[in-house]
C-alpha positions as CSV (number, residue, x, y, z in Angstrom):
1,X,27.9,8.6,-7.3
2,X,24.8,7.0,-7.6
3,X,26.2,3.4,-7.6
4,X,27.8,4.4,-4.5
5,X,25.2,5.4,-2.8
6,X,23.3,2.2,-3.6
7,X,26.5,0.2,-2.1
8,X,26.1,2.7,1.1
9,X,22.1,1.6,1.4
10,X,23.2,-2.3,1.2
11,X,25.6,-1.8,3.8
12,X,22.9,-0.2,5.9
13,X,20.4,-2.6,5.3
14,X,18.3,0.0,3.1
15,X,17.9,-1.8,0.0
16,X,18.6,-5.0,-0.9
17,X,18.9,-6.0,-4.7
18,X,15.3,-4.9,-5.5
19,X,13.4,-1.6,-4.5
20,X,11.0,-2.3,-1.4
21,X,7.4,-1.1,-2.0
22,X,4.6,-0.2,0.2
23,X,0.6,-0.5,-0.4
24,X,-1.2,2.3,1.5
25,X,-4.9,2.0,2.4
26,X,-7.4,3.5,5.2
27,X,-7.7,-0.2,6.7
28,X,-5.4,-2.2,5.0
29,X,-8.2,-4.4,3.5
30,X,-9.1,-3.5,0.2
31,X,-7.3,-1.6,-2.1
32,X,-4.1,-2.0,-0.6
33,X,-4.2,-6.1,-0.1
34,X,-5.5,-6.1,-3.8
35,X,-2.1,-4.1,-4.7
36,X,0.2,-6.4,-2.1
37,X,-1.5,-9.9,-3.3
38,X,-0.2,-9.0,-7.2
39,X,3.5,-7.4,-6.8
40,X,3.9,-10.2,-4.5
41,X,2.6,-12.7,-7.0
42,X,5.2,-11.0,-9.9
43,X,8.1,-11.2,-7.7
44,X,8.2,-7.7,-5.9
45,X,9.3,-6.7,-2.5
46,X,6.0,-5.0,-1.3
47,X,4.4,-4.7,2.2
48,X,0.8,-2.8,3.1
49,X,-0.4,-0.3,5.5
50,X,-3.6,1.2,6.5
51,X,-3.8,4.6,8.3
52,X,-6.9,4.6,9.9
53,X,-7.1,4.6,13.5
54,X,-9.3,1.5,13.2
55,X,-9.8,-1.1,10.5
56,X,-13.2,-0.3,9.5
57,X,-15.2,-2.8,6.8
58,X,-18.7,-2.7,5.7
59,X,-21.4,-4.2,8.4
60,X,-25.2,-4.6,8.1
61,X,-25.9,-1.0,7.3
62,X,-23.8,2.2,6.5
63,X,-24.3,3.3,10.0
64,X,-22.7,-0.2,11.4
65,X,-19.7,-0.9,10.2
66,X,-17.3,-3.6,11.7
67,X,-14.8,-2.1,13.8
68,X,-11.7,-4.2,14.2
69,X,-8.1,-3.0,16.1
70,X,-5.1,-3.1,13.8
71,X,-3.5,-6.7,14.4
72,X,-6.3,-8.5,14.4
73,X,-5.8,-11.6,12.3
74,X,-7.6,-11.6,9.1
75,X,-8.7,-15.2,9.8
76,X,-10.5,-14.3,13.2
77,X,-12.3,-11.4,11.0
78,X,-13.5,-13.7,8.8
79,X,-14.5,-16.4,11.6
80,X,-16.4,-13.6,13.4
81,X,-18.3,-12.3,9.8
82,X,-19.0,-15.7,8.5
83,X,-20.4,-16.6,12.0
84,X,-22.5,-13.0,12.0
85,X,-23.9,-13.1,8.7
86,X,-22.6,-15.5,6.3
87,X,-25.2,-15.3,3.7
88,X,-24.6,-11.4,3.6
89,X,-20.5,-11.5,3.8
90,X,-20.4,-13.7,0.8
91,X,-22.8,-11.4,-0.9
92,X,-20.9,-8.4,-0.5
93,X,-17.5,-9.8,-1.4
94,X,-16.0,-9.7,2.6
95,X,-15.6,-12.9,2.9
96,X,-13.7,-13.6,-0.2
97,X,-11.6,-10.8,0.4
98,X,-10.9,-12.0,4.2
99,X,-9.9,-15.4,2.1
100,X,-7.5,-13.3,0.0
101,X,-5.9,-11.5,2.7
102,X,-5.0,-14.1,5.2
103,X,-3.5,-15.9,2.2
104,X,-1.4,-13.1,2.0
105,X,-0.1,-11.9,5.4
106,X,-1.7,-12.3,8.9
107,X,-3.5,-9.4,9.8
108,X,-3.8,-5.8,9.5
109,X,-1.0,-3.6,9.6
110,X,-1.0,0.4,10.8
111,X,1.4,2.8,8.5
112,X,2.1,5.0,11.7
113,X,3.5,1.7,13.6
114,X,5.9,0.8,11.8
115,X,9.5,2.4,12.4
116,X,11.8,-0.6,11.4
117,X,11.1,-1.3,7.6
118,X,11.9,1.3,5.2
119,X,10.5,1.5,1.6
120,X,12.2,3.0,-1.9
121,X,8.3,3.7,-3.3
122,X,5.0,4.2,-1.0
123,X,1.4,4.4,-3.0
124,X,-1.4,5.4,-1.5
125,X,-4.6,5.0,-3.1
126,X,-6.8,8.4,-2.2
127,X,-6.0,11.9,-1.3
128,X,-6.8,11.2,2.4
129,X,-4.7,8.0,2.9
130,X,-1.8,10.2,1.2
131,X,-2.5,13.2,3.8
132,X,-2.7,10.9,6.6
133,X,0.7,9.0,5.4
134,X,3.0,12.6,5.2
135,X,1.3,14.0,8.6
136,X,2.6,11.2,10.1
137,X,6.7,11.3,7.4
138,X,6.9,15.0,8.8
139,X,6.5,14.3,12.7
140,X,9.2,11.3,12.0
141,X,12.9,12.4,12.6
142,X,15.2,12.4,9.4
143,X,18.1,10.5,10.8
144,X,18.9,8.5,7.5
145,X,18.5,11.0,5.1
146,X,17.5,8.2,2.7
147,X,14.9,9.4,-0.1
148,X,12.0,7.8,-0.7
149,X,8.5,8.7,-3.6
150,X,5.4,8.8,-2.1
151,X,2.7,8.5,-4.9
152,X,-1.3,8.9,-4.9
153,X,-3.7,7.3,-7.4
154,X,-7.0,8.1,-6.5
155,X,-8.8,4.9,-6.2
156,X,-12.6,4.5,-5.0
157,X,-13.3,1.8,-1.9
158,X,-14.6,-0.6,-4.0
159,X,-13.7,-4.8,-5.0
160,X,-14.0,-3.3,-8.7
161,X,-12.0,-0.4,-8.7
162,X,-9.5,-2.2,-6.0
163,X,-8.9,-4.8,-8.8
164,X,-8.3,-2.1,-11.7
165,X,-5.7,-0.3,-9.3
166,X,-3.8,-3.2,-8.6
167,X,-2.3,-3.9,-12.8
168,X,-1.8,0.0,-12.6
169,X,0.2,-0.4,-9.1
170,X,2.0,-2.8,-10.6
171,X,2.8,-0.6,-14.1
172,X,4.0,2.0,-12.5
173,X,5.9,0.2,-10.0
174,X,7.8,-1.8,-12.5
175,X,8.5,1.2,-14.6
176,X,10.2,2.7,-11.3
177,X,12.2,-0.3,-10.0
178,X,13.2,-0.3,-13.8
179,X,14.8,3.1,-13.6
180,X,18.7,3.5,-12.7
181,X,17.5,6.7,-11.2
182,X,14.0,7.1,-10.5
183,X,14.9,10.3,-8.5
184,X,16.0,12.3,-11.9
185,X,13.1,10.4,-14.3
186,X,10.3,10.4,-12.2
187,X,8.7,13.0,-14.0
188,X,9.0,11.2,-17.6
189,X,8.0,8.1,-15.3
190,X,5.1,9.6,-14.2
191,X,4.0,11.3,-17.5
192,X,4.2,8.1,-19.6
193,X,2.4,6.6,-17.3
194,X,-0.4,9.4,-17.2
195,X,-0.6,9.0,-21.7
196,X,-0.3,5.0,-21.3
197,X,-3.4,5.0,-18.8
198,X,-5.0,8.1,-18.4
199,X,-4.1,8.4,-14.8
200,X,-2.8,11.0,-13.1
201,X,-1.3,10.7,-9.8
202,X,0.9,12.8,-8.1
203,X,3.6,12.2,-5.8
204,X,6.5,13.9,-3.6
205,X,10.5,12.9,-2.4
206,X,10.2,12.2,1.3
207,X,13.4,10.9,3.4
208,X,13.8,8.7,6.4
C-alpha cells in the first residue's frame, strides 16, 4: 500500500527518489540558511523559508534593525551593510553570514509565498516560526491530500546556536528520510532522537 502510494506521488511530481525538506526561520537568514547550507552539502533535497513579514537583521542598535523585503538578493544586503558599517558587520558575524547565504541560494524566500513546491518534512526552529508556519497550512486548501511532518526545535537567534542546530537538523532528518514509513515511526523517531541529544521537539502531520 505504501509503495503504492509512493509510485502515485512520483507520478504527481510529489516526491522524487528522496524526501524534500524545508528550513523554517523568521527571515530566512540565520538559523534556517545554517540548516539549508549543510543538508545541502550532505546531499539532501532541502529548501528555506522565513515567515516574517519582513527580513529583519541586526542594525546599529536594538531599536534599528535592517529592514529588507523578501527577495532581496543576499548579495545586495551585504553590498548595502559592508558599505554602511563594514568594521561593525564583520564584527557581528553579518557579513560572513551574507557570504554564506548567497553562496547558497539568491535571496530570501517567504514560507507563505510559496504554493508550487511541496515538502515530505518542514522544521522550524522556534515556537513562533512553527505558529506562524500552521496559520498559514490551515488557510491553504487541502486538494492533494498528501501528508507532510512539521517539526519544532527550539533554537535561539544566534551564529552559535544556529551552528549547533544545523548537525541536529541534519540527525533527525536523516533518521526520517531513512524510515520506510516515517508516518507510523515518527514517534520512536522522535524519542531516539530526544535520548541521543537531549532535545525535544515536537511536531504534527499536516497535508497539502
Amino acid at each position: 500500500e505504501r509503495q503504492r502510494e509512493r509510485e502515485e506521488a512520483t507520478l504527481l511530481g510529489l516526491r522524487d527518489f528522496k524526501m524534500k525538506f524545508a528550513m523554517v526561520c523568521a527571515s530566512n537568514m540565520n538559523r534556517s540558511m545554517e540548516a539549508h547550507n549543510l543538508l545541502k552539502s550532505e546531499g539532501l533535497d532541502v529548501e528555506s523559508y522565513g515567515v516574517g513579514s519582513q527580513v529583519k537583521i541586526p542594525g546599529p542598535s536594538a531599536r534599528e534593525p535592517n529592514i529588507y523585503q523578501f527577495g532581496t538578493p543576499y548579495k545586495d544586503i551585504y553590498d548595502e551593510l559592508k558599505s554602511k558599517d563594514e568594521a561593525l558587520y564583520e564584527r557581528n558575524g553579518l557579513l560572513k553570514m551574507l557570504d554564506r547565504n548567497l553562496r547558497v541560494k539568491t535571496a530570501p524566500e517567504r514560507w507563505q509565498e510559496n504554493k508550487t513546491v511541496f515538502f515530505d518534512v518542514v522544521i522550524t526552529f522556534d515556537d513562533g516560526v512553527f505558529d506562524k508556519l500552521m496559520d498559514d497550512v490551515q488557510k491553504r486548501e487541502q486538494k492533494l491530500m498528501k501528508s507532510f511532518l512539521v517539526i519544532n526545535m527550539a533554537v535561539k537567534d544566534n551564529h552559535i546556536e544556529a551552528s549547533k542546530a544545523a548537525p541536529l537538523a541534519l540527525q533527525l532528518c536523516k533518521k526520517i528520510e531513512e524510515s520506510e514509513d516515517w508516518e507510523d515511526d515518527i514517534e520512536e523517531i522522535v524519542e531516539e532522537f530526544s535520548i541521543e541529544t537531549g532535545r525535544k521537539p515536537f511536531y504534527t502531520i499536516c497535508f497539502y
